[in-house]
KOLNU-589160 format. One line per 5 residues: their letters; for each residue x, y, z of N, C-alpha, C. Coordinates in pm, 1 decimal, decimal comma. Layout:
A> X:Y:Z:X:Y:Z:X:Y:Z ~ ...
END
This chain:
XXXXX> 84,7:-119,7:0,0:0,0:0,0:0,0:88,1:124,5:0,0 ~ 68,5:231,1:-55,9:101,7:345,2:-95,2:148,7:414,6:63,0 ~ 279,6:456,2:107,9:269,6:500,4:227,4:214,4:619,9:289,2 ~ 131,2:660,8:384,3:61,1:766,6:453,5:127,5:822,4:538,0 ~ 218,4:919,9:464,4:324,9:1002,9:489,6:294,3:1073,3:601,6
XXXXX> 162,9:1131,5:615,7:136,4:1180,0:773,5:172,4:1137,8:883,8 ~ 134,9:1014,3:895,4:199,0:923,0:1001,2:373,2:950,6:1047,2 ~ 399,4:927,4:955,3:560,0:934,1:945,6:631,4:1087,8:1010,9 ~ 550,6:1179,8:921,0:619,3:1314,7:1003,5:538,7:1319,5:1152,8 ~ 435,9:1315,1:1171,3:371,8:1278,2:1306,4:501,2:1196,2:1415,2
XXXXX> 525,7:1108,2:1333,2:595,6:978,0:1426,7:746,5:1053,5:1478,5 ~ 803,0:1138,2:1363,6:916,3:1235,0:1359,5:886,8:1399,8:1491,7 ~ 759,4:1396,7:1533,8:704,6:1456,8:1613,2:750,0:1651,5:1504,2 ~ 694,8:1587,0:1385,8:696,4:1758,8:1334,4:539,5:1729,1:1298,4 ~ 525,3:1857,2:1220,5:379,7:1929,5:1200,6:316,7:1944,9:1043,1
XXXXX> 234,6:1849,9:1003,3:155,1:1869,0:863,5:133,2:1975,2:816,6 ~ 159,8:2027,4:697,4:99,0:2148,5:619,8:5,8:2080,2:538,1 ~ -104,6:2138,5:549,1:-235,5:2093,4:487,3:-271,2:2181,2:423,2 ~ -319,3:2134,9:286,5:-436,0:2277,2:205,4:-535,5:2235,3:209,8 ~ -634,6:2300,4:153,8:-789,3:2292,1:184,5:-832,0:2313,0:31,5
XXXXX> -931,0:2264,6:-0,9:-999,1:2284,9:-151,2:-1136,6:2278,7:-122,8 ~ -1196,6:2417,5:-175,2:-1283,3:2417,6:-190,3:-1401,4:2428,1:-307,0 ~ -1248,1:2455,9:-432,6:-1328,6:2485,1:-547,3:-1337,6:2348,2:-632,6 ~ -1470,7:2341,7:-723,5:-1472,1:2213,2:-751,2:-1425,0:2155,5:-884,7 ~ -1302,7:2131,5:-884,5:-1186,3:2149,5:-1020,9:-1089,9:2051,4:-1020,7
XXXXX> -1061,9:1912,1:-1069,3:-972,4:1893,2:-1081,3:-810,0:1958,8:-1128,7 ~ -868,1:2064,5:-1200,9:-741,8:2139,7:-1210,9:-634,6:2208,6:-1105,7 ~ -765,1:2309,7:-1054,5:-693,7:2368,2:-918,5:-670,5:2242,2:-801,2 ~ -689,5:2156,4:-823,9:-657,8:2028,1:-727,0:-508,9:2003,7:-723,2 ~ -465,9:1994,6:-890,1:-392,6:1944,9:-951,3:-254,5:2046,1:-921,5
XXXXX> -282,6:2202,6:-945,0:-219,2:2290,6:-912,8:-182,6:2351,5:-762,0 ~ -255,1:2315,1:-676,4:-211,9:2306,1:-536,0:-165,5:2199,6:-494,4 ~ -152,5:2066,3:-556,2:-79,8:2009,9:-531,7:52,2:1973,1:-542,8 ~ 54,3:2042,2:-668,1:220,8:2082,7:-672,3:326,0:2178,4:-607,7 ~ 212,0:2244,7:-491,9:246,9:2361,9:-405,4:336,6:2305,2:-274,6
XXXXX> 347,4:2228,3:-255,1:427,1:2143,1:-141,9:379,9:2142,0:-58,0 ~ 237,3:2142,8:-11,2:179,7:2098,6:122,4:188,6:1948,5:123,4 ~ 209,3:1885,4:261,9:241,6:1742,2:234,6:98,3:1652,0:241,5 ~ -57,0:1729,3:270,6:-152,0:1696,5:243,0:-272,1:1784,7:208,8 ~ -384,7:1727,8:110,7:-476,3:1842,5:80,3:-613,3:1755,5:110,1
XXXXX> -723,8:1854,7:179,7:-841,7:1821,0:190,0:-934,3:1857,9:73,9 ~ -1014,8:1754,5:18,8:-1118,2:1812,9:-23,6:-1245,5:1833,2:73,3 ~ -1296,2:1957,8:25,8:-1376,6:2003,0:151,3:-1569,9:1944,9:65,9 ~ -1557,1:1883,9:151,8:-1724,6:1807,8:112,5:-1862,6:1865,0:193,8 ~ -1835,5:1927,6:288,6:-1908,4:1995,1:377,1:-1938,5:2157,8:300,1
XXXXX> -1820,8:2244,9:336,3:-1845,8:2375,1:294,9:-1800,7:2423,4:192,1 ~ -1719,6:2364,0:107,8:-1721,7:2348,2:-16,3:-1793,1:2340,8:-97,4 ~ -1806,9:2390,4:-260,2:-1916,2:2299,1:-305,8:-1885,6:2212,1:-421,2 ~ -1836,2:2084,7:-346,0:-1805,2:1943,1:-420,9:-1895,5:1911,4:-424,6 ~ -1932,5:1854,3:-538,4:-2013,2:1722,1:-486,4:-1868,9:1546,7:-548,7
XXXXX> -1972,0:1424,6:-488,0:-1929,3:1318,3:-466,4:-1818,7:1326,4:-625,5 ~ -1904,6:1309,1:-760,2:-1790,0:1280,1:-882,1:-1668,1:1382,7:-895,0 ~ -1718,8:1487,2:-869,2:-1606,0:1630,4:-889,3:-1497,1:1561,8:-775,3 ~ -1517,6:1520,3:-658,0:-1441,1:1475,7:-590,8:-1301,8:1370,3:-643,5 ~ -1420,0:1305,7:-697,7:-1308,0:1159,8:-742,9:-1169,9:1214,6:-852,2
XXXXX> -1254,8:1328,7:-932,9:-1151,8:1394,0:-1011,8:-1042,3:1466,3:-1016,8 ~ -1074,0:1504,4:-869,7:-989,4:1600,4:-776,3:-868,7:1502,7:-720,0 ~ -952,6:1402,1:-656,8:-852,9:1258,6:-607,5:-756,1:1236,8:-704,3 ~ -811,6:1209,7:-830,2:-717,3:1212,7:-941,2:-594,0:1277,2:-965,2 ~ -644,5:1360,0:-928,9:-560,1:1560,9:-976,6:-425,9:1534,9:-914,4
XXXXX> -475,9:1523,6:-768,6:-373,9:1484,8:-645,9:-319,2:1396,1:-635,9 ~ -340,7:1266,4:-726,1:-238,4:1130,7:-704,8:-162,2:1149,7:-800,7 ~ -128,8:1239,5:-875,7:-17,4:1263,9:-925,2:94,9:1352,8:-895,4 ~ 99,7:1364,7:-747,6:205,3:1378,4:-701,5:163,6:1300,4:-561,5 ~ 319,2:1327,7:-428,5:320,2:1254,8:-326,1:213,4:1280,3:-186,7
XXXXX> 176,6:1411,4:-242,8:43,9:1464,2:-149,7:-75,3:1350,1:-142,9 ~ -83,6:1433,4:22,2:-166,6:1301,0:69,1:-333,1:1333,0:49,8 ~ -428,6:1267,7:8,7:-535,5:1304,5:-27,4:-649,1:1278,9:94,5 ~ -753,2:1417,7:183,2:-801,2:1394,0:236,6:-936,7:1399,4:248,7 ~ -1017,3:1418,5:307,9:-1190,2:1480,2:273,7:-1241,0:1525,2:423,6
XXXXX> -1316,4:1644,5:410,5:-1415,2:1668,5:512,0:-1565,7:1626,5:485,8 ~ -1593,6:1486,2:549,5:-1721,1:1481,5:521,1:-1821,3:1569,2:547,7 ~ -1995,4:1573,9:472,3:-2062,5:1662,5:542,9:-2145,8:1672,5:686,5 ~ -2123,4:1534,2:707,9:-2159,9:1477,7:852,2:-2164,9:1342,4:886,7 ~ -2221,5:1315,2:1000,6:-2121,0:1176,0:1013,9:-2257,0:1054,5:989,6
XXXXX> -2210,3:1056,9:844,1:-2277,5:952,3:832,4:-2199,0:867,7:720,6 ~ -2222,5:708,0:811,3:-2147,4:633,7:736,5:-2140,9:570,1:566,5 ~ -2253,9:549,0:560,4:-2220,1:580,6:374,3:-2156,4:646,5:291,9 ~ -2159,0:769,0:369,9:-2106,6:883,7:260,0:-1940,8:904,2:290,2 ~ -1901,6:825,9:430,1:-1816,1:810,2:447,1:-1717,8:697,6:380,5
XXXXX> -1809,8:586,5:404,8:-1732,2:496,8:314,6:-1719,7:473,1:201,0 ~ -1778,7:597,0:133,1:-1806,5:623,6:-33,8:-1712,4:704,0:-34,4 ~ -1649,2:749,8:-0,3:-1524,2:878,8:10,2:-1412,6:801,8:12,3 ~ -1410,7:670,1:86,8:-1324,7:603,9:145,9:-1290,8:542,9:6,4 ~ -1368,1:454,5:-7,5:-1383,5:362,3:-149,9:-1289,7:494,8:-300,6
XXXXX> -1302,1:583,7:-263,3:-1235,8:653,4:-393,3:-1113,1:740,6:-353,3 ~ -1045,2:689,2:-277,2:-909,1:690,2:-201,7:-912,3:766,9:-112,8 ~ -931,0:865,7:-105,6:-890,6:914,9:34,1:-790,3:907,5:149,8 ~ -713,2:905,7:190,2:-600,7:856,4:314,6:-711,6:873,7:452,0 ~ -773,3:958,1:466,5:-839,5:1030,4:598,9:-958,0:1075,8:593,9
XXXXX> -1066,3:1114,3:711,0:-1162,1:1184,2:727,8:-1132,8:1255,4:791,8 ~ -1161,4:1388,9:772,1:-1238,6:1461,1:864,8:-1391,6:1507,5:900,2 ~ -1446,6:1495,3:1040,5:-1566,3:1474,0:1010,9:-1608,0:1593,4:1128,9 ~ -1681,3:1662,1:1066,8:-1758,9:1768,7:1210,2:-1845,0:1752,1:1264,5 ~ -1868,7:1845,1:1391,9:-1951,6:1816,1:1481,2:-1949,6:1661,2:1554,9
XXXXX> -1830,0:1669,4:1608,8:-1820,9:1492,6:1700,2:-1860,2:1567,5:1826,6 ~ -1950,9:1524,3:1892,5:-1968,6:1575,2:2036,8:-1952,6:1460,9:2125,1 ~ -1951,9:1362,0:2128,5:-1964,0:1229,4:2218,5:-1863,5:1155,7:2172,8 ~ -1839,0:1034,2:2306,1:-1734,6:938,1:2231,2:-1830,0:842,1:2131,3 ~ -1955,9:844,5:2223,4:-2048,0:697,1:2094,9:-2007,2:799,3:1967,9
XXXXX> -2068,6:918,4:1902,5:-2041,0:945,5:1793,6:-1898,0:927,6:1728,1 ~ -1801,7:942,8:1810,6:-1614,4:920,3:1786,0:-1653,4:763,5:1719,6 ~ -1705,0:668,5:1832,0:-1714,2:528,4:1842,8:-1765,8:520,7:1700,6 ~ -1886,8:582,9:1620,7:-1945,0:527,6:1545,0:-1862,6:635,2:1397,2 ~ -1748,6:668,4:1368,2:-1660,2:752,4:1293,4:-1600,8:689,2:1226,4
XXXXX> -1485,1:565,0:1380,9:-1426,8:517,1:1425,7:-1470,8:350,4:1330,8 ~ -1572,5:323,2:1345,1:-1628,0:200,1:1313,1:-1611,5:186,9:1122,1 ~ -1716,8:373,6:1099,5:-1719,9:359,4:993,6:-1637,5:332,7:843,7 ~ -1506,5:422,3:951,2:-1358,9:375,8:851,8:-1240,8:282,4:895,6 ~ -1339,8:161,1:967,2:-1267,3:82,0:978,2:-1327,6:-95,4:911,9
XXXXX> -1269,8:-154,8:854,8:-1321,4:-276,4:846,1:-1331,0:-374,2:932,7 ~ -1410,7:-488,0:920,8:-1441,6:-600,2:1050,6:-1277,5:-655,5:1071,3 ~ -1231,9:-712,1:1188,2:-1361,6:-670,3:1303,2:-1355,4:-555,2:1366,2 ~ -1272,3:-476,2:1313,4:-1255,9:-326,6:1399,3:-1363,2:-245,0:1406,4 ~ -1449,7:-275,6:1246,3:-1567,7:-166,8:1237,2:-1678,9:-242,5:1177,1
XXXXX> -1719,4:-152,1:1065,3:-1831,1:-225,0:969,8:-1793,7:-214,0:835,1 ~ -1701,8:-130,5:799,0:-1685,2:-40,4:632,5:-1707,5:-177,0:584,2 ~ -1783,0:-155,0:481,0:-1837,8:-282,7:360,0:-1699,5:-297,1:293,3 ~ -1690,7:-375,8:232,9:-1556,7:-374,8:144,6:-1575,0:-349,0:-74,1 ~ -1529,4:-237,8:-105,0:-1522,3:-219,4:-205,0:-1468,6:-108,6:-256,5
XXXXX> -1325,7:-151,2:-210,0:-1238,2:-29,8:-241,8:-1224,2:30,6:-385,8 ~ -1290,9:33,7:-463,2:-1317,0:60,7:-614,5:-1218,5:128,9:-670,0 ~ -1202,1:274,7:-633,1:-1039,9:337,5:-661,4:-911,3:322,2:-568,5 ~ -973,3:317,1:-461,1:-840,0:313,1:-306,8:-775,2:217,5:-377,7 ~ -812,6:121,5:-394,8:-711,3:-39,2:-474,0:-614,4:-7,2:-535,4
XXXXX> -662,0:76,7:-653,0:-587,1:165,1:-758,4:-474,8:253,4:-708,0 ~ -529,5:330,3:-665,7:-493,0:424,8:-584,9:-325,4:396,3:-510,9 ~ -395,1:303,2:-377,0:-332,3:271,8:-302,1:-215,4:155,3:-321,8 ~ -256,8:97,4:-375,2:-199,0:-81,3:-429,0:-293,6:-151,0:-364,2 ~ -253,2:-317,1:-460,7:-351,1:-435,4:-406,2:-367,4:-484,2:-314,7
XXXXX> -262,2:-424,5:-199,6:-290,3:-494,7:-68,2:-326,2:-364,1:55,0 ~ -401,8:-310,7:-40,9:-498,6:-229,9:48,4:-603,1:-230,0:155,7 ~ -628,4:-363,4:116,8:-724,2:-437,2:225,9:-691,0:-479,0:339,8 ~ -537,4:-522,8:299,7:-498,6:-551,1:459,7:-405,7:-412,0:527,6 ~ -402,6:-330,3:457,9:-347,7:-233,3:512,0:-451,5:-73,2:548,4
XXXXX> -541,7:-88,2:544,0:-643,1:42,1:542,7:-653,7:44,0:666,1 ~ -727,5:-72,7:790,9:-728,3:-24,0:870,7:-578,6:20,5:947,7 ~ -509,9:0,5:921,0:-385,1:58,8:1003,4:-310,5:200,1:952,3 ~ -385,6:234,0:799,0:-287,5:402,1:768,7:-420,6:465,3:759,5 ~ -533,0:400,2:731,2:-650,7:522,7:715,6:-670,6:625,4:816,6
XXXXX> -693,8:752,1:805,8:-673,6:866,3:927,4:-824,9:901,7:979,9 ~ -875,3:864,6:1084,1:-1005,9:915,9:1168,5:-933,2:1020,4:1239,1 ~ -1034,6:1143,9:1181,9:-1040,3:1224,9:1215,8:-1124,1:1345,2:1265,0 ~ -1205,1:1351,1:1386,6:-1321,9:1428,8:1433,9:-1283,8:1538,4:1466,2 ~ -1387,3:1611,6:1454,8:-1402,2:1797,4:1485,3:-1424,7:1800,5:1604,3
XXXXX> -1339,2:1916,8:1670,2:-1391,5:1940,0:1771,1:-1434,2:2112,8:1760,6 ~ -1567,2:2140,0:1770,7:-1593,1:2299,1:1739,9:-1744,2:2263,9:1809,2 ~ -1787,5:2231,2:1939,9:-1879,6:2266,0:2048,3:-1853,7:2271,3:2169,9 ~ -1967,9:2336,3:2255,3:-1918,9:2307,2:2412,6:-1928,2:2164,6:2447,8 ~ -1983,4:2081,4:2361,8:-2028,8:1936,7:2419,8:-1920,8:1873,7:2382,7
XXXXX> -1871,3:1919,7:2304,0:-1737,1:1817,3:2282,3:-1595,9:1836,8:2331,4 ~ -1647,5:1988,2:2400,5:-1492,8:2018,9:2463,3:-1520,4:1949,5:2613,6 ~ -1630,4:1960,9:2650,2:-1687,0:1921,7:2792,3:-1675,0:1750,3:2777,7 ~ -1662,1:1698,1:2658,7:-1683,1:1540,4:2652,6:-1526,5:1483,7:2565,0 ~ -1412,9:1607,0:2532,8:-1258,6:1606,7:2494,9:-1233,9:1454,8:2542,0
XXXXX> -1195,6:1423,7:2663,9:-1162,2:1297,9:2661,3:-1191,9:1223,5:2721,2 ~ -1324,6:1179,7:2692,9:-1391,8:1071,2:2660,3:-1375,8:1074,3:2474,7 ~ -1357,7:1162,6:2405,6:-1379,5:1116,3:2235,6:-1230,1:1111,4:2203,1 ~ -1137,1:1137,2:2303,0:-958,7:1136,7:2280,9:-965,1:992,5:2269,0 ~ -981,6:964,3:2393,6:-978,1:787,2:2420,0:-1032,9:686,6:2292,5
XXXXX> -1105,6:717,2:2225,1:-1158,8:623,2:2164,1:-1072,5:541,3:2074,8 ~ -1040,5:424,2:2091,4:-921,2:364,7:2017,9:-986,6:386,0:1851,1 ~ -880,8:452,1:1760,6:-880,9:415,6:1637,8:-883,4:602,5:1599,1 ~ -938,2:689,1:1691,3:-893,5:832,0:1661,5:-741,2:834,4:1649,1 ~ -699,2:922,3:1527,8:-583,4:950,2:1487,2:-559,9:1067,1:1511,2
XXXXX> -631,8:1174,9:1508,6:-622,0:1341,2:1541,6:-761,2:1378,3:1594,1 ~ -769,9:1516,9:1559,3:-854,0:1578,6:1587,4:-848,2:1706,9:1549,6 ~ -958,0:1780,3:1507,2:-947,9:1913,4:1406,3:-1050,6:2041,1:1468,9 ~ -948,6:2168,2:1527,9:-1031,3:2214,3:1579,4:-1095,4:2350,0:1444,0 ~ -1222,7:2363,3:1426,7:-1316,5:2392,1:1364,3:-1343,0:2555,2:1421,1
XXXXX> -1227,7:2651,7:1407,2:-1262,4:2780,8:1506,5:-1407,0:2878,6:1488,4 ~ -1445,5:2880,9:1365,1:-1531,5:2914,5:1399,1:-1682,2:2886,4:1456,0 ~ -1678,8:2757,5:1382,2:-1787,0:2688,8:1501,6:-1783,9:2675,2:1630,2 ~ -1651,6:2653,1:1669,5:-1636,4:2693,9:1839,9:-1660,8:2826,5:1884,1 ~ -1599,8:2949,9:1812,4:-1628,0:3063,0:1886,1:-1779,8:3092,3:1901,6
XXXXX> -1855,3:3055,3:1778,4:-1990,2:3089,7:1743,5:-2035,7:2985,7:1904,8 ~ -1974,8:2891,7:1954,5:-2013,8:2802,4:2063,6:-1996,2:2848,9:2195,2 ~ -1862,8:2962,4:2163,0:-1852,7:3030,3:2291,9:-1884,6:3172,6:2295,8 ~ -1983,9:3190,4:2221,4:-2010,5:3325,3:2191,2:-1951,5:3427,1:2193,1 ~ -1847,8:3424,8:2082,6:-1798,0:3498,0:2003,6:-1799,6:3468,1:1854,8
XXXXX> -1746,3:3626,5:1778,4:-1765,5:3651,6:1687,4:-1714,3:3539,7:1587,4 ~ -1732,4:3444,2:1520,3:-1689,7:3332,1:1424,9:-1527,4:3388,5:1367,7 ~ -1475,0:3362,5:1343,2:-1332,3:3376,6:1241,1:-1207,0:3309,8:1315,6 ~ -1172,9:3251,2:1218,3:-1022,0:3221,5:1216,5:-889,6:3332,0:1282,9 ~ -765,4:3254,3:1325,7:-682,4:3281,7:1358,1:-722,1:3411,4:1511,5
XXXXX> -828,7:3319,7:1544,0:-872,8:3398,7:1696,8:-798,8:3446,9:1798,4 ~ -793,2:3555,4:1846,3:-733,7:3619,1:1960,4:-834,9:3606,5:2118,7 ~ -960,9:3620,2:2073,4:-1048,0:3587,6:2203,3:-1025,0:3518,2:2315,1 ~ -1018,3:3541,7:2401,8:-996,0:3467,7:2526,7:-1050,2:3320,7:2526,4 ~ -1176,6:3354,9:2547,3:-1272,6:3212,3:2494,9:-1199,5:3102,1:2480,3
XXXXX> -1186,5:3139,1:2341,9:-1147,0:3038,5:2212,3:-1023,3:2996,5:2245,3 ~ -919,3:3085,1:2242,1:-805,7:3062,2:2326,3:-736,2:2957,2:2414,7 ~ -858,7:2966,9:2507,0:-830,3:2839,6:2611,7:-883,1:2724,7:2547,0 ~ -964,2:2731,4:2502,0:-1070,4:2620,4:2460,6:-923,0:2568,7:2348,8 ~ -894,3:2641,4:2261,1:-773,2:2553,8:2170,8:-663,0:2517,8:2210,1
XXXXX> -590,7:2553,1:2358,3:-512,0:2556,8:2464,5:-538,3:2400,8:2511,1 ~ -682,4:2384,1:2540,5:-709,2:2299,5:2659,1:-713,0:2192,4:2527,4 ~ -752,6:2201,1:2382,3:-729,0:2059,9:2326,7:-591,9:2050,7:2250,4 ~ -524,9:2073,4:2284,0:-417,2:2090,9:2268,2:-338,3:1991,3:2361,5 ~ -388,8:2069,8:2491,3:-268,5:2001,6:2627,8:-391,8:1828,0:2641,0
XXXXX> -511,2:1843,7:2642,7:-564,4:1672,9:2598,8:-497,6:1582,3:2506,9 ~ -472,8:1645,3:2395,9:-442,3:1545,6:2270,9:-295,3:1515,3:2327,8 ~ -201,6:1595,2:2360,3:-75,6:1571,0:2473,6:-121,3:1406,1:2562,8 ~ -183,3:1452,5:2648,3:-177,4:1361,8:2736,3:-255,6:1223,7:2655,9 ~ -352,7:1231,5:2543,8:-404,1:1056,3:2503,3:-295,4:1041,3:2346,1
XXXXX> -201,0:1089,2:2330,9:-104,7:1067,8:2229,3:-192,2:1068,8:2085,3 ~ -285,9:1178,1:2056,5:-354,8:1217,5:1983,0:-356,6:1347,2:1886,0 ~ -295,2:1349,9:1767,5:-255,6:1458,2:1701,1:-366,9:1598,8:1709,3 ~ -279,5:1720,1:1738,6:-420,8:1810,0:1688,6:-411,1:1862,8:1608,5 ~ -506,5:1937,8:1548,3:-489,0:1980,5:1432,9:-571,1:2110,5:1406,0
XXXXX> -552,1:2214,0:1356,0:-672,1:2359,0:1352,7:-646,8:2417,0:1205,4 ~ -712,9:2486,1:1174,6:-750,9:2576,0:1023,5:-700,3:2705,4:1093,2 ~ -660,0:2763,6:988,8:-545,0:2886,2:1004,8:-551,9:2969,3:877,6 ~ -619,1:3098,2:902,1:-590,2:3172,5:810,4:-461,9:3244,5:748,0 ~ -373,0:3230,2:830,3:-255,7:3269,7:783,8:-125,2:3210,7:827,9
XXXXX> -9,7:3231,2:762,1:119,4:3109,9:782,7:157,7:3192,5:923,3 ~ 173,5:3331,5:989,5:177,4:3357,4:1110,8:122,0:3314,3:1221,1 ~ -33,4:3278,0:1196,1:-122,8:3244,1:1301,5:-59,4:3064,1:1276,6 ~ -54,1:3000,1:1166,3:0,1:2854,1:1153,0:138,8:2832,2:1274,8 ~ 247,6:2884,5:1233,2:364,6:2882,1:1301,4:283,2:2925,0:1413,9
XXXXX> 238,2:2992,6:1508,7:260,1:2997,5:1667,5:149,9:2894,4:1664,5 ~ 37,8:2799,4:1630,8:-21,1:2709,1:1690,6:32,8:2581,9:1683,7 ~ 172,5:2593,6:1579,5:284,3:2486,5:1557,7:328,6:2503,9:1702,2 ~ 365,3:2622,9:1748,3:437,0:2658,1:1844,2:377,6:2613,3:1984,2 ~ 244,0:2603,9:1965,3:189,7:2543,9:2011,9:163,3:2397,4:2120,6
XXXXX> 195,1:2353,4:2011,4:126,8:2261,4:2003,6:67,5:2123,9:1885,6 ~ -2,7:2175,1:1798,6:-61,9:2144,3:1715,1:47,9:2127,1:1613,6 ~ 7,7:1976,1:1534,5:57,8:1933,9:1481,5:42,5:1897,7:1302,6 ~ -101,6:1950,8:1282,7:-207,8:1959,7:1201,1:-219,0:2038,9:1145,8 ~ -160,4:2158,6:1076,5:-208,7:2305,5:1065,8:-253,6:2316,4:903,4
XXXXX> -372,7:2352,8:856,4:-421,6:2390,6:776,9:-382,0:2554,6:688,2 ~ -361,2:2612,1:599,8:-376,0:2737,3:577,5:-469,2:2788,4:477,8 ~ -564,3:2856,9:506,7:-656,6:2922,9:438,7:-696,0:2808,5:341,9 ~ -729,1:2849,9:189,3:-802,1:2744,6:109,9:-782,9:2804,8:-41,1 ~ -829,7:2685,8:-131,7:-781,7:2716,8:-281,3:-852,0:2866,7:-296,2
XXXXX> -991,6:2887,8:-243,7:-1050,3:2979,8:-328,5:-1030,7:3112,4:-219,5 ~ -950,1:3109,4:-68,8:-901,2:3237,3:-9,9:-785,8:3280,8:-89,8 ~ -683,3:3191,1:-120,8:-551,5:3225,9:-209,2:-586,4:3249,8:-328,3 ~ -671,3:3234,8:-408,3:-701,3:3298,6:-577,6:-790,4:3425,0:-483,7 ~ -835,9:3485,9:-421,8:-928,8:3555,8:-393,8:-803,7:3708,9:-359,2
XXXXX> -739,9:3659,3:-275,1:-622,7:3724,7:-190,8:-537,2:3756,8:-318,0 ~ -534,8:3668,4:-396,4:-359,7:3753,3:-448,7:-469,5:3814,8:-587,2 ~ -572,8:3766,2:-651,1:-634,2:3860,2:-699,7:-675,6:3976,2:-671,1 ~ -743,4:3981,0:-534,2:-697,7:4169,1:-520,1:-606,4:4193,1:-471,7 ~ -484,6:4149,1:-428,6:-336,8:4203,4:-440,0:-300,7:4281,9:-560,0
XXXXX> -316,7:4194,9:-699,8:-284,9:4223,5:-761,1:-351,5:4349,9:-875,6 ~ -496,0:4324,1:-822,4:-565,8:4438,1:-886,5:-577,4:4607,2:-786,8 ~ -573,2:4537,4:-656,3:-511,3:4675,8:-581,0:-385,0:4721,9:-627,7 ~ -288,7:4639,4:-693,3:-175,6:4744,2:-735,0:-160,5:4859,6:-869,0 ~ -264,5:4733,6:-939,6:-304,8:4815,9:-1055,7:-314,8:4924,0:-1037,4
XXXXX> -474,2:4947,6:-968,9:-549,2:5061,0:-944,1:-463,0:5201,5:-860,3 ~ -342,5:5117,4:-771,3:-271,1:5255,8:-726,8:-170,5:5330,2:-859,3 ~ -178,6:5261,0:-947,9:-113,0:5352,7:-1070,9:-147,6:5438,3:-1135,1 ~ -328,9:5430,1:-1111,6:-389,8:5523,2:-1129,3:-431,0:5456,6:-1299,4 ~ -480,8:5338,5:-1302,0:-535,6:5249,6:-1415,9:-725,8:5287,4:-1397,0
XXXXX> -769,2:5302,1:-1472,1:-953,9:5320,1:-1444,3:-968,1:5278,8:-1576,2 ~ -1060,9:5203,9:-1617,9:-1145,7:5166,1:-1744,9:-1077,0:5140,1:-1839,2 ~ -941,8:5096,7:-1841,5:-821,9:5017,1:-1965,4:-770,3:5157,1:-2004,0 ~ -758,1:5246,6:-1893,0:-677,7:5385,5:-1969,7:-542,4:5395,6:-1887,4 ~ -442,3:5401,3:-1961,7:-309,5:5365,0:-1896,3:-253,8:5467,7:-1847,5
XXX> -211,6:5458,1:-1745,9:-136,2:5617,4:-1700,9:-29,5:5652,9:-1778,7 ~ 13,2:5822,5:-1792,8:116,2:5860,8:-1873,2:231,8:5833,8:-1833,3 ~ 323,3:5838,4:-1906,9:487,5:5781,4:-1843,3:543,4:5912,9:-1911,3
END
């Protein structure tokens, strides 16, 4: 089976650079993956993938060593093991508030007797190599959200659950949980502790963490952290960002309606 390089820098006790995709393109898949993050999510939740655009994207990305991941849109196991079945390395899945829900994540991306996943690895095979079957449950990545009060209040009890590999904290659904204002790369007190306190948990049950980061400053100090997981922004914040970078520079030249300034 194809090795799940995460593991490995994990095991080296350094820190994943992850991208995020949200646009639904095998191309831009294809082109952030040549960006050197050592893994990319497709985002299935707030994104707008749907299931085939996905597989194409999977595609995009197995042509280089990047590791291919997904945010499901909730935890349900079909749609999980339909993600699974078309390679994937990992889930991420939101809104885990309980360990039964961890327990039933846990089940879904695992095969008997660990779990239930049906068996029909359709692309993973491909993907991965032929002895994928005996190797999935041991590199596939479970991975739950943590972004409520019920799940920070229930942290470890859903740490513990044998077969969690990380855990992904979800900031703005948490702040919106601790009533504050939603956004990334939070300064709030709140939030703060709350990403503090899963932080020093995942420490003590030998459980990776992991958070979304709007910027490579706010990334490095939750490296600094702690966190081992760090996400930065997403395909369609970076085309968004350096497009008006680049059209704010225009416009300070004093460019309006294709009329060129005098030299």
């Amino acid at each position: 089976m194809r090795e799940n390089t995460l593991k490995s820098i994990w095991a080296r006790g350094e820190a994943v650079i992850n991208g995020w995709l949200a646009i639904p393109s095998a191309f831009s898949a294809e082109v952030m993956a040549h960006q050197g993050f050592d893994s990319l999510t497709v985002d299935m939740q707030h994104g707008v993938v749907d299931y085939q655009t996905a597989v194409t994207m999977l595609q995009a990305i197995s042509t280089t060593p990047t590791i291919p991941l997904a945010r499901v849109p909730w935890l349900d196991p079909g749609s999980i093991m339909k993600i699974l079945d078309a390679g994937v390395y990992g889930v991420i899945c939101p809104m885990i508030n309980t360990r039964e829900q961890a327990e039933t994540l846990v089940r879904a991306c695992r095969y008997p007797p660990l779990g239930y996943r049906s068996y029909g690895p359709v692309r993973a095979s491909i993907y991965a190599g032929p002895d994928y079957g005996d190797r999935a449950n041991l590199d596939i990545l479970v991975i739950p959200m943590i972004e409520t009060q019920e799940a920070l209040k229930n942290l470890d009890d859903i740490l513990s659950v044998p077969g969690v590999d990380a855990v992904y904290v979800g900031p703005a659904d948490m702040s919106l949980a601790l009533g504050c204002r939603p956004r990334l790369d939070q300064t709030d007190p709140p939030v703060v502790e709350a990403q503090q306190k899963v932080v020093a948990a995942c420490k003590r049950h030998g459980v990776v963490a992991g958070i979304h980061n709007n910027t490579t400053a706010y990334a490095l100090k939750m490296i600094a952290d702690g966190f081992q997981f760090v996400t930065i922004a997403s395909d369609s914040r970076f085309l968004a960002a350096k497009a008006s970078e680049e059209t704010a520079a225009l416009r300070k030249t004093g460019v309006r309606s294709g009329r060129l300034p005098a030299y």
